[in-house]
C-alpha positions in Angstrom: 57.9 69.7 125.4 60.7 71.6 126.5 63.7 70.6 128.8 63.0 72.2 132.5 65.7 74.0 133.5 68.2 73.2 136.2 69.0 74.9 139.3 72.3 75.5 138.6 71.7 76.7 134.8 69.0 79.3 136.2 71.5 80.7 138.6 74.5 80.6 135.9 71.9 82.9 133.6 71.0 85.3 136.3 75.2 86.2 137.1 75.6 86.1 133.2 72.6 88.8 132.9 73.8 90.7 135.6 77.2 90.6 133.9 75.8 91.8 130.7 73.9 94.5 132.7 77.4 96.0 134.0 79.1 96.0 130.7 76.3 98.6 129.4 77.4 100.4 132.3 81.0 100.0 131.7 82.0 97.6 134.5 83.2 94.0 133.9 83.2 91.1 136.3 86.0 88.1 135.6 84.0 85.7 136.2 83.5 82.5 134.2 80.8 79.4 135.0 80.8 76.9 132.8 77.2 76.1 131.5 75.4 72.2 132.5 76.9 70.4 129.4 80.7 71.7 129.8 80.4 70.0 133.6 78.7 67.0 132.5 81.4 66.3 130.1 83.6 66.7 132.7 82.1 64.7 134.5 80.4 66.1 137.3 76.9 65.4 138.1 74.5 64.7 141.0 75.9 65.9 144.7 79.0 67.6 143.1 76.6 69.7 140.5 74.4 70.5 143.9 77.6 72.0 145.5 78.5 74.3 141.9 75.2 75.4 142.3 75.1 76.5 145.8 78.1 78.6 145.0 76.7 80.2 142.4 74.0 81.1 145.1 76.3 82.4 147.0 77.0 85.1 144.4 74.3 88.2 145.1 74.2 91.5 143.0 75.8 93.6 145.8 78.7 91.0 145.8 79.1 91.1 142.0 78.6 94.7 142.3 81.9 95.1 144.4 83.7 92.4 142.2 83.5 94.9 139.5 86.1 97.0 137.3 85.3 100.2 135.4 86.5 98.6 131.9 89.8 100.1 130.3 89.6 101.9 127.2 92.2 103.6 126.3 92.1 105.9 122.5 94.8 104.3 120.1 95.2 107.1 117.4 95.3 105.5 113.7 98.7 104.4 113.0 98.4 104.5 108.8 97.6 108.3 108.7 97.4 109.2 104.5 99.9 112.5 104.0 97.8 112.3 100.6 96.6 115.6 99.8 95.4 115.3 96.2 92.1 114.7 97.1 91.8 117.8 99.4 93.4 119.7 96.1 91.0 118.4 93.6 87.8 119.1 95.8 88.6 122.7 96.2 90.0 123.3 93.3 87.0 122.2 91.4 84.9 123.1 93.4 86.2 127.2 92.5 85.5 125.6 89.1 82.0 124.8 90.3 81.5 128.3 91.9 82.7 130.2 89.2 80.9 129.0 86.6 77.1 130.1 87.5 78.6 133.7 86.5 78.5 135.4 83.7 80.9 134.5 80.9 83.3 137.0 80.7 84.3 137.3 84.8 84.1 133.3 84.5 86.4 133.1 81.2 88.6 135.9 83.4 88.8 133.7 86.8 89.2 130.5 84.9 92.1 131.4 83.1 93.3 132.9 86.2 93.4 130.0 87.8 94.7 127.8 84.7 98.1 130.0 85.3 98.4 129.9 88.6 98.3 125.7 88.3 100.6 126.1 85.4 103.1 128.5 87.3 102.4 126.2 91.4 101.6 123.2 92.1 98.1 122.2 92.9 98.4 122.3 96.8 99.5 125.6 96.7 96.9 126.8 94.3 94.1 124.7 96.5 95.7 126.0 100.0 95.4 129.6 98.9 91.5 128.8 97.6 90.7 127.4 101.1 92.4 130.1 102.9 91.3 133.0 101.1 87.8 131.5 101.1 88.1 131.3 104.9 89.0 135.0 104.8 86.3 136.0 103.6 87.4 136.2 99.6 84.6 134.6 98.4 83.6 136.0 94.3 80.1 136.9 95.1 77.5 138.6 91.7 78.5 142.4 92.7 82.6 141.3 92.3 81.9 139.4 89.3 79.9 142.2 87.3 82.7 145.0 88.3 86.0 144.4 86.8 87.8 145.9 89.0 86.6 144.3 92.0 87.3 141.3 89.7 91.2 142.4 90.1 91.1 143.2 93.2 89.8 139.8 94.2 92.6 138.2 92.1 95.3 140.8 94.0 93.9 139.8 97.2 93.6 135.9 96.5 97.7 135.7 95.4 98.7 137.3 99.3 97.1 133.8 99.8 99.6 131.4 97.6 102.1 130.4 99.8 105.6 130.4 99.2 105.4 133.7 96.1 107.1 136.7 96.1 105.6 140.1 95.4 107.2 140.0 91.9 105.9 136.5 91.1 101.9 138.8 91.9 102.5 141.6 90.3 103.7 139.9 87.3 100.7 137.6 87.1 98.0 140.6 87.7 100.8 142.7 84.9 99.9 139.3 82.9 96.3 138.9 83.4 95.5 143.0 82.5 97.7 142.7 79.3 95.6 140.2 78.6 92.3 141.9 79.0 93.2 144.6 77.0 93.9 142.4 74.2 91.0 140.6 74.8 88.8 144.0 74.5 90.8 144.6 71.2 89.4 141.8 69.6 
């Protein structure tokens, strides 16, 4: 059979539930009562346990109520921030991979190699930057750019104003590049 419950532990759970009920509200009381046991091992029993719990009595809801704060949380931003961007680089980057593939092969040989000298000539953040921002421009290859050369070219044209940190010599001599190219390729 089961140990009946004290006065003073039935009105120690009620504060302790109405504390738990404030702190889903975001209020907090600071209040602490030591439960039966702690006080026994202190010592205190009989006429002095009668006068804890009469205090606790004392304590009603709309006096714990007012002995509440709102409970302080304050936003601490992260303090080991990564500057690691290779991960950002990789995911566009292949994911251009990724998007240019489902074409056919000759616009997809065309943009590949493209993009194989532009990482040769840049660095990849510069090559994935201009990806995400052209892409975000609305430069996106879509099946009627793919299947016209020279939308094809002028996608390329339009995706270099993109890569940061190029001059207009550096784009012309890439699209030069890339058309000398073709027209070997078309030889063969």
């Amino acid at each position: 059979m089961a140990k009946r419950k004290t006065s003073y532990t039935r009105n120690r759970n009620r504060i302790m539930a109405y504390q738990r009920r404030l702190r889903k509200k975001g209020m907090e009381i600071d209040l602490y009562f030591p439960t039966e046991n702690e006080l026994r091992k202190q010592g205190i029993k009989g006429t002095q346990l009668t006068k804890y719990t009469n205090q606790l009595k004392q304590y009603t809801s709309k006096e714990l109520k007012t002995l509440a704060t709102p409970i302080q949380t304050t936003y601490t931003p992260p303090t080991n921030i990564s500057e690691d961007t290779s991960f950002f680089d990789r995911v566009v980057i292949s994911g251009f991979r990724e998007h240019v593939s489902q074409f056919n092969p000759k616009a997809s040989e065309l943009l590949l190699s493209w993009l194989d000298k532009l990482l040769n000539e840049n660095d990849e953040h510069s090559v994935a930057t201009m990806l995400q921002d052209g892409a975000e421009h609305g430069n996106i290859v879509t099946y009627q750019i793919a299947y016209n050369t020279n939308l094809l070219y002028q996608y390329m044209s339009n995706m270099i104003d993109y890569l940061p940190d190029q001059g207009e010599l550096f784009k012309e001599n890439l699209m030069n590049a890339l058309e000398l190219e073709e027209d070997y390729n078309e030889l063969i």
